[in-house]
C-alpha positions in Angstrom: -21.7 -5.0 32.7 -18.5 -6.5 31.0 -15.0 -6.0 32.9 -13.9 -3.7 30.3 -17.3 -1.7 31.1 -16.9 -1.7 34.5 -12.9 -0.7 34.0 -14.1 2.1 31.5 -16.3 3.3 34.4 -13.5 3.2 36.9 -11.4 5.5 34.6 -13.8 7.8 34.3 -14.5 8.3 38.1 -10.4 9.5 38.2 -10.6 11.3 35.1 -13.5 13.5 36.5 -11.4 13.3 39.9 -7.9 15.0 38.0 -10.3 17.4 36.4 -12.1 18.4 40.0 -8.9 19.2 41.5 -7.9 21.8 38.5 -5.6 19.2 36.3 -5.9 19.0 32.8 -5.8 15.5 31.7 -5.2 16.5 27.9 -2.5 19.4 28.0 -1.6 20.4 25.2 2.5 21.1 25.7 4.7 19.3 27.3 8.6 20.4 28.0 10.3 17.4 26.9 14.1 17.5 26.0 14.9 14.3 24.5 13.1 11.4 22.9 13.7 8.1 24.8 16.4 6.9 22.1 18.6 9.6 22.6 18.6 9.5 26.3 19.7 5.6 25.9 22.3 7.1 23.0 23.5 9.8 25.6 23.0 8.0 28.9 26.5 8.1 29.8 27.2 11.8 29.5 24.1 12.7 31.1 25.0 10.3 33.6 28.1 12.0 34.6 26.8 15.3 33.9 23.6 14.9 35.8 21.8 16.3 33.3 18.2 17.0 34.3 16.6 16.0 31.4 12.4 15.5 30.1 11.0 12.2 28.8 7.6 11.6 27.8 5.6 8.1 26.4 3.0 5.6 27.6 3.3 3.7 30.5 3.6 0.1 29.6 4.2 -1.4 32.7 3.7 -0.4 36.4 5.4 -1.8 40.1 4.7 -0.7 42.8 7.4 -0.9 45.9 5.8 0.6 48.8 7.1 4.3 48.5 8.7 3.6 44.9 6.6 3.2 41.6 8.6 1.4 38.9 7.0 2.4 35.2 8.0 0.6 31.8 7.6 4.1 29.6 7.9 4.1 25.7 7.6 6.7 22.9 8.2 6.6 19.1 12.1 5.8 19.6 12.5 3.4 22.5 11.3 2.1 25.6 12.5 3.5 29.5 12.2 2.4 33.2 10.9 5.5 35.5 11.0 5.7 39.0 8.5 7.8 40.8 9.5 8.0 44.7 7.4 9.0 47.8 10.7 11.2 48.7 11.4 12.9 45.3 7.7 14.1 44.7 6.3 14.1 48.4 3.5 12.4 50.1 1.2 14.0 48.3 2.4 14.2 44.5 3.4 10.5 45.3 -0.4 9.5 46.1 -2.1 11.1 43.6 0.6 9.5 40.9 -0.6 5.7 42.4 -4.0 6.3 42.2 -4.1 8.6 38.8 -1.7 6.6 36.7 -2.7 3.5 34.9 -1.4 1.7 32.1 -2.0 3.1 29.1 -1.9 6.6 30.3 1.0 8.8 28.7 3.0 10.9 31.1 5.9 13.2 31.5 8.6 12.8 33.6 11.6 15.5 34.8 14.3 13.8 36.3 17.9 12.6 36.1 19.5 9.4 34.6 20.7 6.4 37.1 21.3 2.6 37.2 19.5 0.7 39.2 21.3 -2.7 41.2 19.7 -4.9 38.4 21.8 -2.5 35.7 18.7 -1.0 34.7 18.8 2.3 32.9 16.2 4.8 34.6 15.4 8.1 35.2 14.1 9.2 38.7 11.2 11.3 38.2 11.6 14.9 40.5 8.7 15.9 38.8 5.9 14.0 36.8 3.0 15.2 34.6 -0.2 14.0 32.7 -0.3 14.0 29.3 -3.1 11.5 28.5 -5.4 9.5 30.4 -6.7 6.8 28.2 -10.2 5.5 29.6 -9.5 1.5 28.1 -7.0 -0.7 28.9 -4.4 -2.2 26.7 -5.0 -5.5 25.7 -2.8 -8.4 28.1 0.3 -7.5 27.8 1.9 -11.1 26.2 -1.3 -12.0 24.2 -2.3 -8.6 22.5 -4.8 -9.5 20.3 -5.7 -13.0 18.6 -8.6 -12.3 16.8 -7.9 -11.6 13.5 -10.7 -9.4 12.2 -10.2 -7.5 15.5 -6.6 -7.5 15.1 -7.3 -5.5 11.5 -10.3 -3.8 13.1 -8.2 -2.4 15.9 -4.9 -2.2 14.0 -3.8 0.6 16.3 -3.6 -1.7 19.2 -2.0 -4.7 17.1 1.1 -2.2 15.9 1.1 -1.1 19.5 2.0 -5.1 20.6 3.2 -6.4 17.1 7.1 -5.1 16.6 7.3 -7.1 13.3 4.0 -5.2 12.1 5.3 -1.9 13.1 8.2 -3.0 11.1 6.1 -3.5 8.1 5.1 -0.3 8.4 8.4 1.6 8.1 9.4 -1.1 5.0 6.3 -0.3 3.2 7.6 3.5 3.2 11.2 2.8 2.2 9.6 0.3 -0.4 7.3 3.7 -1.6 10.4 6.2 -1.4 12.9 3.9 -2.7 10.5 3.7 -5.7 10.3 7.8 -5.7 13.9 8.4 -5.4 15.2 6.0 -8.4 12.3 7.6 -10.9 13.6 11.4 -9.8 17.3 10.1 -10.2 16.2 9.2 -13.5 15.0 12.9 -14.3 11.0 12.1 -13.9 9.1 14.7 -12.6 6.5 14.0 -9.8 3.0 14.7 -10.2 -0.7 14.8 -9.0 -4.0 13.9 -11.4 -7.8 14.1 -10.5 -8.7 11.4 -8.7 -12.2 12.2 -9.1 -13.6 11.6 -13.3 -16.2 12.1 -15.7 -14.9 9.6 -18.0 -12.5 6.2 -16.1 -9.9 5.5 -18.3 -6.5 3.4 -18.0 -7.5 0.5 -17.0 -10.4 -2.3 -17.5 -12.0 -2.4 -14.3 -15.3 -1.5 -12.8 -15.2 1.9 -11.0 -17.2 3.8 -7.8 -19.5 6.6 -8.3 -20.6 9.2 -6.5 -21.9 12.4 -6.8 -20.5 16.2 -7.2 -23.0 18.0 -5.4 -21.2 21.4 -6.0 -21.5 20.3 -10.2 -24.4 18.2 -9.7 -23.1 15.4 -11.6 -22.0 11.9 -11.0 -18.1 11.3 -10.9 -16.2 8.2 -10.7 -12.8 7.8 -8.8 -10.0 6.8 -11.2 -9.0 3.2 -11.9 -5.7 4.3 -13.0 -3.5 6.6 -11.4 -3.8 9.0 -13.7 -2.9 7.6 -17.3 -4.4 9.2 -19.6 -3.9 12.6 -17.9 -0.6 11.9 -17.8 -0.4 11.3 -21.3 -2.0 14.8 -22.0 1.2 16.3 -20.3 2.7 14.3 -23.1 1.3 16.1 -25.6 2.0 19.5 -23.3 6.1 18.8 -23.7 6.8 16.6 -20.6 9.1 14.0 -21.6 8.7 12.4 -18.0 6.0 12.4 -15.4 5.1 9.7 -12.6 2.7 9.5 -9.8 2.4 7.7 -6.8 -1.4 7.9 -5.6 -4.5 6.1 -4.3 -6.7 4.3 -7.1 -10.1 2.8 -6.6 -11.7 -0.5 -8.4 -15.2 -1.6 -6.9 -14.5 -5.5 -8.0 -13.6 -8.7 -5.9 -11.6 -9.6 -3.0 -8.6 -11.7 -2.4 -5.1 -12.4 -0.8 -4.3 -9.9 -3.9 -6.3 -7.8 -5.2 -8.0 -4.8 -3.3 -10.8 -1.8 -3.5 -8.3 1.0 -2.5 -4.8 0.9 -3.0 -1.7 3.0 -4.0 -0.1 2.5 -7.6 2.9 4.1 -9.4 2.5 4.8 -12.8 5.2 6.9 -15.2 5.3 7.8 -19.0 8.5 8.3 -21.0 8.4 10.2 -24.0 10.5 9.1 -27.4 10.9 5.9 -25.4 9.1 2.0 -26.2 8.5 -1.1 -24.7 11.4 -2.3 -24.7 13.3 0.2 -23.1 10.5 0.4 -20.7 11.1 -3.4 -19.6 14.5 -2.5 -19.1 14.2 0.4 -16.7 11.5 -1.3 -15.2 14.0 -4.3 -13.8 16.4 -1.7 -12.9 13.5 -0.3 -10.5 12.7 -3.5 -9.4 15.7 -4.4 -8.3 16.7 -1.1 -6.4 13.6 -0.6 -4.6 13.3 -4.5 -3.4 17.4 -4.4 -2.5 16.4 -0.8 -1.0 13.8 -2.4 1.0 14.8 -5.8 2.3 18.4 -5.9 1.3 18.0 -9.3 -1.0 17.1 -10.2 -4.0 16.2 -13.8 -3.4 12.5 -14.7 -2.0 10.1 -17.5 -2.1 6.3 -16.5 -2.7 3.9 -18.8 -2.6 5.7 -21.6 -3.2 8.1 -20.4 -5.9 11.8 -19.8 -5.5 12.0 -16.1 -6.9 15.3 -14.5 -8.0 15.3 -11.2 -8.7 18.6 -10.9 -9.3 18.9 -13.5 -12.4 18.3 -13.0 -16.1 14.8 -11.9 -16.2 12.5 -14.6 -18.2 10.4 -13.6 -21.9 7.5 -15.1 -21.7 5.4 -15.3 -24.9 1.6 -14.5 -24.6 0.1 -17.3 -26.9 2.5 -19.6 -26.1 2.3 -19.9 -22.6 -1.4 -20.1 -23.1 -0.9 -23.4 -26.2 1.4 -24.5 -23.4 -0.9 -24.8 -20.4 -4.7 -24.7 -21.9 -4.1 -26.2 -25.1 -5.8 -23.3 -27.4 -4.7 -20.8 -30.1 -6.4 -17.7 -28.9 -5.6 -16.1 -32.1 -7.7 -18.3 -33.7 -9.9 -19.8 -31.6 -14.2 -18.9 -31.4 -15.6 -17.5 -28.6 -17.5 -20.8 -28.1 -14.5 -22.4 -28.6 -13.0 -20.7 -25.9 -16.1 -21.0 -23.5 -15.7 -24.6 -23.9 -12.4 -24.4 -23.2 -13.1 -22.8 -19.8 -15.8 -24.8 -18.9 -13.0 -28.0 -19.5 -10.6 -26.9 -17.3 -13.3 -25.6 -14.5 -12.5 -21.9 -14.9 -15.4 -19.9 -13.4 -16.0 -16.6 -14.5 -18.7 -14.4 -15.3 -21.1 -14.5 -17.9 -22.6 -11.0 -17.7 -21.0 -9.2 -20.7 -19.6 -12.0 -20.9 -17.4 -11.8 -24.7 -13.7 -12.9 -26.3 -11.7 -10.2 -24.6 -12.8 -11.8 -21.0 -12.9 -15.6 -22.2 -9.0 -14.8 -23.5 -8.1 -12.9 -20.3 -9.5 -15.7 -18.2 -7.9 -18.5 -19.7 -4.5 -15.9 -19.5 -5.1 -15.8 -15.8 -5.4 -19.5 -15.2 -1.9 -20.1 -17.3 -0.1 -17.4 -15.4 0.3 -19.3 -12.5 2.7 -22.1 -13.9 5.7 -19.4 -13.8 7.5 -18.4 -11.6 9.3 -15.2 -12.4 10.7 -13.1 -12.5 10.4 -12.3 -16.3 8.2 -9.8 -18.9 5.0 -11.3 -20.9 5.1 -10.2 -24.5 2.9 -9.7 -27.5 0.0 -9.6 -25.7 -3.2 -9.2 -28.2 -4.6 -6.0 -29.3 -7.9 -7.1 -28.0 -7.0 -7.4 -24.2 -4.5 -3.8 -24.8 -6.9 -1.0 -25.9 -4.3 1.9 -25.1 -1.5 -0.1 -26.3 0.6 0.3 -30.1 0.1 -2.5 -32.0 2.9 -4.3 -33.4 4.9 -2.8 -36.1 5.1 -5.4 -38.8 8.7 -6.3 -39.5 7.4 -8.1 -43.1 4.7 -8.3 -45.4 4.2 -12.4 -44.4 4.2 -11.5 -40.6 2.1 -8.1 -41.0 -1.3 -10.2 -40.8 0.0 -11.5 -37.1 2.1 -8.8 -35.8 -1.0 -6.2 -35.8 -2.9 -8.4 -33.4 -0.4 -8.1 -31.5 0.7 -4.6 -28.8 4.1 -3.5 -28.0 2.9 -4.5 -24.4 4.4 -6.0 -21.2 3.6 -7.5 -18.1 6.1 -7.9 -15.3 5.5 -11.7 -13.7 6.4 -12.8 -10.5 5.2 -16.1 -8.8 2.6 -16.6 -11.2 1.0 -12.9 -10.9 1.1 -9.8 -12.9 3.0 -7.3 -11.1 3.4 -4.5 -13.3 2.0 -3.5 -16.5 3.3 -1.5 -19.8 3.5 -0.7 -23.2 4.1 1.3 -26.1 1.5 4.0 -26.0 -0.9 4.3 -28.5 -0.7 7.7 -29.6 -2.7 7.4 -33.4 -6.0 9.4 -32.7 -7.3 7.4 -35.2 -7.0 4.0 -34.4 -7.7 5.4 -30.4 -11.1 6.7 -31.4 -12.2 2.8 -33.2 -10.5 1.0 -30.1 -12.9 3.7 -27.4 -15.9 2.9 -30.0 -15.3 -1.3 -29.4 -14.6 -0.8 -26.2 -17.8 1.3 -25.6 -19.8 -1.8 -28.1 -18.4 -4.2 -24.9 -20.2 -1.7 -22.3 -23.1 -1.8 -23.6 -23.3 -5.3 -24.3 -23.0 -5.4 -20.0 -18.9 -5.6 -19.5 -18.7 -3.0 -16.9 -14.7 -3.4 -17.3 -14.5 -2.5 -20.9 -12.8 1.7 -20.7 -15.3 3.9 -21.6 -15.2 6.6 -24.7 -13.1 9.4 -23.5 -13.2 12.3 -26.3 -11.1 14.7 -24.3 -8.6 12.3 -24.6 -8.8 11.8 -28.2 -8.8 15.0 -29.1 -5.7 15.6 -26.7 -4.1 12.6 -29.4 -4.8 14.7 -31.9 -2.9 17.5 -31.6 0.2 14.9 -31.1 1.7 13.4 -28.6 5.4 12.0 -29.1 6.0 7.9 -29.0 6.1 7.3 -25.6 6.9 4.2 -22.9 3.9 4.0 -20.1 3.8 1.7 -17.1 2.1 0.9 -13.8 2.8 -1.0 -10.9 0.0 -1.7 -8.1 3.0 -1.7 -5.4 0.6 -3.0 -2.5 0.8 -6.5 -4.5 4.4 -6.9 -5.1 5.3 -5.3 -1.8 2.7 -8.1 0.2 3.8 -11.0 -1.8 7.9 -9.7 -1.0 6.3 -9.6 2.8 4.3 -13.7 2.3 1.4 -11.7 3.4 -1.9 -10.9 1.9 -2.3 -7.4 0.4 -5.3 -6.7 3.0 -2.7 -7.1 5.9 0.2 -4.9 4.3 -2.1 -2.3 4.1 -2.1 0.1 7.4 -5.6 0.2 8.2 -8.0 -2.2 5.7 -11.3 -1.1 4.7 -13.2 -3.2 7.5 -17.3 -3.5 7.5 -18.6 -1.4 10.8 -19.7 -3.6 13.3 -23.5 -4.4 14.4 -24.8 -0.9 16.3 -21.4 1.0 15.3 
């Protein structure tokens, strides 16, 4: 038997022991007055006053003193020291206490406020309770926990000894409100979209399906957070909308990309692209100054400026620049033996020009450093985008290649994607069918043929300004962690026997 087995089996023999003498070691009240951080924040008045006051928390930390028993408690707010005395809670209530009480265990304590020789703040138990006896022990108190699959498998115990990953935690939700607050400032209206969908759409990734047993159907949970529903509130009169919500894509992983994560998306009606880049550095820039009170970072290796002119960075020539290839005009052999050149691996199922010019995209990307917008990104890689509106007859042949699309870079990652909203039902419908042709042909991330949506097009829906960001990215790269860590509790696999 393993020492944690055979201190398990020792916690049990007292917990049976607290229940046999008519205790209940799970209560559900407890009378408590003050949280431990207003006690510290009041601890002179109630000093004075002698204010008989109720704390609660886990014990952290126990000494014993012959007839004294000096505790280390801590809640939510703050940490305390308690004193439990032989002469405050007699022989009896004082025995029970050492023999019942170990760390880990949450208690209650009614008492008063004094300083101890060493300038200790306490409070002197007259009265003590059980709240929760926990049957395992905390890890050692300075180590914690070094493993680091256990530390992600157990993350309850590593924000328990980790201040800085508690810390995280409470950024990650000013980094999530702050980005809620500055889109309802701005007049957008917060809603909610199925999560679960006949038809994926918004996005070229590969979904997860299950099945509906009350429909008896298979569904697939969105990749987008709701795009082209949010669109068809478009078309109902909404001139702004946004969601913050979980989105699934059952594809690869890596310090960046994840299975389950949350994304913000929001559509502007009579608005473009380019007014959508510029709202979209405003938000940037509030909700990172919101959340870690600078604009100046460097991730992964770049020196990252948020506060500076914002860089334009042009699609094909970035690509000419680093990859040496016009993708405009280029073969899909061409291209393959392009990627085979520079050692890009990638893969051949469904394999066709769409993923050969995304691929070579992704290996350009990361020369730049950021912040800045990618433009004129080609029709081909933007299937719910507007193309290009041509400006002259000699450009026209270009220009519709091109979409009124952006991508927001930072440290040579896309961290934010938009565009002009393609809102002919026309040209939609032809763009689903090629997209559907790339399906078949085996690319499971080509968007599938969504009629509802189409027919939602064509009862009109206004110009309109759409973009997403997947948050978890920027926020772990504004963090210099990976994504999987930022996360509160990562999709781990179940151990052997579990």
């Amino acid at each position: 038997m393993s020492t944690i087995d055979e201190l398990k089996k020792v916690r049990l023999r007292k917990l049976k022991d607290i229940k046999d003498i008519g205790i209940l070691p799970y209560p559900s009240k407890t009378k408590r007055t003050h949280t431990i951080s207003e006690a510290l924040d009041n601890f002179t008045k109630f000093l004075k006053g002698k204010k008989r006051i109720v704390l609660v928390g886990r014990i952290r930390a126990l000494r014993g003193h012959g007839g004294a028993t000096f505790l280390d408690i801590e809640d939510g707010t703050g940490k305390i020291q308690g004193l439990v005395k032989e002469d405050k809670v007699g022989a009896k209530g004082y025995k029970f206490f050492v023999y019942a009480f170990d760390i880990g265990d949450f208690v209650e304590i009614e008492g008063t406020l004094f300083t101890t020789k060493r300038g200790e703040k306490t409070i002197e138990a007259d009265d003590y309770k059980i709240l929760s006896k926990s049957l395992l022990p905390l890890p050692e108190k300075w180590h914690g926990l070094q493993d680091e699959e256990e530390k992600l498998r157990k993350r309850y115990l590593d924000i328990l000894f980790n201040p800085e990953l508690k810390e995280m935690i409470k950024k990650r939700a000013v980094f999530w409100n702050s980005m809620r607050q500055f889109l309802m400032e701005k007049d957008f209206l917060e809603v909610e979209t199925p999560v679960l969908e006949t038809t994926t759409g918004g996005a070229d990734a590969k979904p997860f399906t299950t099945h509906h047993n009350a429909l008896d159907m298979d569904v697939f949970l969105r990749i987008s957070t709701g795009e082209l529903w949010q669109k068809k509130l478009m078309v109902a009169g909404f001139e702004k909308t946004f969601e913050i919500g979980r989105q699934f894509r059952n594809e690869g992983m890596d310090a960046e990309h994840l299975q389950d994560y949350t994304q913000m998306e929001f559509y502007w009606a009579y608005a473009d692209y380019k007014q959508g880049m510029k709202l979209v550095e405003e938000l940037y820039k509030y909700i990172i100054k919101k959340t870690f009170g600078t604009l100046k970072f460097t991730i992964k290796g770049f020196a990252v400026d948020f506060g500076k002119k914002w860089e334009m960075y042009d699609y094909q020539t970035v690509i000419n620049k680093y990859a040496k290839i016009n993708i405009l005009e280029a073969s899909l052999p061409e291209m393959e033996e392009k990627l085979k050149k520079l050692k890009i691996s990638y893969d051949k199922k469904g394999f066709n020009k769409t993923r050969a010019i995304d691929n070579l995209w992704k290996y350009c990307r990361k020369n730049l450093s950021g912040p800045g917008f990618l433009i004129n990104l080609p029709v081909d890689v933007s299937p719910l985008a507007k193309r290009m509106e041509s400006t002259s007859a000699k450009a026209s042949a270009t220009q519709s290649k091109m979409a009124q699309r952006f991508q927001v870079i930072v440290a040579g990652s896309e961290v934010g994607n938009g565009y002009s909203e393609l809102n002919d039902p026309v040209d939609q419908e032809q763009r689903f069918i090629e997209q559907e042709k790339l399906r078949k042909d085996g690319d499971q991330e080509a968007q599938m043929f969504d009629k509802e949506f189409v027919e939602a097009l064509e009862y009109g829906m206004p110009p309109t300004c759409g973009f997403g960001i997947g948050g978890e990215r920027l926020f772990a790269f504004l963090m210099n962690k990976s994504a999987r860590e930022c996360q509160i509790f990562p999709l781990m696999k179940p151990k052997n026997g579990l």
